[in-house]
C-alpha positions as CSV (number, residue, x, y, z in Angstrom):
1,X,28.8,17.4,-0.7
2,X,27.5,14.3,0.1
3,X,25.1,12.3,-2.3
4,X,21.3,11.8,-1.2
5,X,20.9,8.4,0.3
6,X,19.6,5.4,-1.7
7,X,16.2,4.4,-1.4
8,X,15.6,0.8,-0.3
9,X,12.8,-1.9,-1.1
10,X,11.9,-3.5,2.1
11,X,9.3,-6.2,2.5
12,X,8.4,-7.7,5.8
13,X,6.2,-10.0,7.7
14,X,4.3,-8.3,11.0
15,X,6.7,-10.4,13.8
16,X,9.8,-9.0,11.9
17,X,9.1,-5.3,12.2
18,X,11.2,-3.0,14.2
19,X,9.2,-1.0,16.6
20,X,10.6,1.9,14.8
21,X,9.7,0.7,11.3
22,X,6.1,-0.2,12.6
23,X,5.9,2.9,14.0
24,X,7.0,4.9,10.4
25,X,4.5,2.6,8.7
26,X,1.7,3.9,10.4
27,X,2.5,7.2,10.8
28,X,2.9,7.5,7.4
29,X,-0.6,5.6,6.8
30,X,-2.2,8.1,9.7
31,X,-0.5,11.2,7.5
32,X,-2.0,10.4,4.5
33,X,-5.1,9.0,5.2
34,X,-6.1,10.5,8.6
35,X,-4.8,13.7,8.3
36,X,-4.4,15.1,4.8
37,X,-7.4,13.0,3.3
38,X,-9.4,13.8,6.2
39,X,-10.5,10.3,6.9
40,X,-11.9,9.2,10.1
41,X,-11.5,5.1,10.0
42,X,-10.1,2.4,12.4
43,X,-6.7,2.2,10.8
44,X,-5.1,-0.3,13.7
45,X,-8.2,-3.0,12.2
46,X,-5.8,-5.8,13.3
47,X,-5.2,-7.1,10.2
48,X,-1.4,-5.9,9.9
49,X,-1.0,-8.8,12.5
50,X,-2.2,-11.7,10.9
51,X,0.4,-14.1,9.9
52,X,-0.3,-13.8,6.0
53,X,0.7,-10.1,6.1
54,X,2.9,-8.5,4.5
55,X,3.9,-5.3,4.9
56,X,6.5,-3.5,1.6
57,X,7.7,-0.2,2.0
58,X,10.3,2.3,0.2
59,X,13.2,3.7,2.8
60,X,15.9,6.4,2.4
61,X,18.0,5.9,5.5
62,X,15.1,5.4,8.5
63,X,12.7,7.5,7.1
64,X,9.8,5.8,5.4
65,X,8.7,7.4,1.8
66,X,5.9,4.9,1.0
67,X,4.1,1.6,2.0
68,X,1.3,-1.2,1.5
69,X,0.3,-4.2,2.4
70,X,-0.6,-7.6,1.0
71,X,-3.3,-9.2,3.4
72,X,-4.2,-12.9,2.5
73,X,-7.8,-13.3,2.0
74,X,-9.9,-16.3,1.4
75,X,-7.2,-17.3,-1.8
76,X,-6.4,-14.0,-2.9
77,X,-4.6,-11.5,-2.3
78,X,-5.8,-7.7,-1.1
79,X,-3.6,-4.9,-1.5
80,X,-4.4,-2.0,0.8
81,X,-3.1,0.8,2.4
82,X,-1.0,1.9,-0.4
83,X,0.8,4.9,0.8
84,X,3.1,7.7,-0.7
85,X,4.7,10.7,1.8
86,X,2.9,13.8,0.4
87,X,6.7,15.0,-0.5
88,X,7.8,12.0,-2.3
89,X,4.5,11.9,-4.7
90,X,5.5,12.2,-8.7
91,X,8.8,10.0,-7.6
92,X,7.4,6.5,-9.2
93,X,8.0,5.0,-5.6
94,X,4.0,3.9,-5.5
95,X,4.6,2.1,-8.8
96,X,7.7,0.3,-7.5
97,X,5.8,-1.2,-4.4
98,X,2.9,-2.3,-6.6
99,X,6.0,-3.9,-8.9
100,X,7.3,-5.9,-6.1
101,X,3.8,-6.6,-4.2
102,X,2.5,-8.1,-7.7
103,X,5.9,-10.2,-7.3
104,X,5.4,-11.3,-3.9
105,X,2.3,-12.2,-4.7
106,X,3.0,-14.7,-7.8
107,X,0.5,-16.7,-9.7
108,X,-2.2,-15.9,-7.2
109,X,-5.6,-13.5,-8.3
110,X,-5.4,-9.8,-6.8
111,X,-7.7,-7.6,-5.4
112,X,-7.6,-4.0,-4.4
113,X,-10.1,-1.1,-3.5
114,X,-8.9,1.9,-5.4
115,X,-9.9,5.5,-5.1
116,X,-11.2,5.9,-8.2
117,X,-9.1,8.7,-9.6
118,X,-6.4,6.0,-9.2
119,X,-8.0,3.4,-11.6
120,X,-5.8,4.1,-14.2
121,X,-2.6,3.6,-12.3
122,X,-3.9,0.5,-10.9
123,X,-5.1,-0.8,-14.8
124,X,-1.5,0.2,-15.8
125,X,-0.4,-3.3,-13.1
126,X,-3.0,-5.5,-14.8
127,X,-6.1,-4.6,-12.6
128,X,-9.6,-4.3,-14.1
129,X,-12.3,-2.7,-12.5
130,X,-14.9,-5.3,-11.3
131,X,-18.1,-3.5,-10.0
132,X,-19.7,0.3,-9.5
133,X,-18.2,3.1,-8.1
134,X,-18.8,3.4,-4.2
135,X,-17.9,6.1,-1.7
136,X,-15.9,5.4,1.2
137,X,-14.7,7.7,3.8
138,X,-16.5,10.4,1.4
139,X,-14.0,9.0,-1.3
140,X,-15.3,7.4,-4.5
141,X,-13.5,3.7,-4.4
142,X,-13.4,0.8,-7.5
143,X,-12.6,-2.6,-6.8
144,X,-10.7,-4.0,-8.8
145,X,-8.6,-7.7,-9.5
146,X,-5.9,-8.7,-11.2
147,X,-6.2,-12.5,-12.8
148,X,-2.7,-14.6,-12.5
């Protein structure tokens, strides 16, 4: 019997994607927002593109577990599109990749949009809730920051 695969820490820029590893990262994003959240939003918004992006994901062999990204915005940094495989949830892989983005990231303020019955997860990484409740995509969303 052979031993389950490792599971790898990957973090990328946009031009340095495979066009297979693109394609996991957004079929995994499509999965879990489109599909099992029932979301009907412009994932492709272009932004994955932009040369401040960076895209971290958790592997075993080619298949893609769970991703984010870090979007550079107006000096700070947005995390977004945090993703976990509906199978691979309860594994600690989402608090990895916040791990490693908050490392990537440095000495530079934070910002994310979380669905609120995530707010606790997110507080656990240093992030505060920093205005009301809103719903998105008929999800109820807090943003939050992280100070340096």
């Amino acid at each position: 019997m052979h031993p389950e695969p490792a599971v790898t820490l990957h973090t990328a820029s946009f031009a340095d994607l495979d066009t297979t590893t693109l394609y996991g990262l957004l079929k995994l994003r499509t999965d879990v927002f489109v599909v099992e959240q029932e979301c009907a939003y412009p994932e492709l918004d272009g932004r994955d593109a932009e040369p401040g992006t960076r895209h971290l994901w958790l592997a075993r062999d080619t298949e893609i577990l769970a991703c984010l990204r870090i979007l550079s915005d107006h000096g700070e940094e947005r995390i977004g599109r945090v993703a976990v495989a509906k199978s691979e949830r309860g594994a600690g892989h989402a608090g990895r990749l916040m791990t490693e983005a908050l490392a990537v990231i440095g000495n530079r303020p934070a910002v994310l949009d979380a669905q609120s019955h995530l707010q606790a997860f997110y507080a656990r990484h240093g992030f505060t809730v920093t205005g009301p409740e809103y719903v998105e995509d008929g999800i109820p969303h807090v943003p939050m920051r992280r100070e340096p």
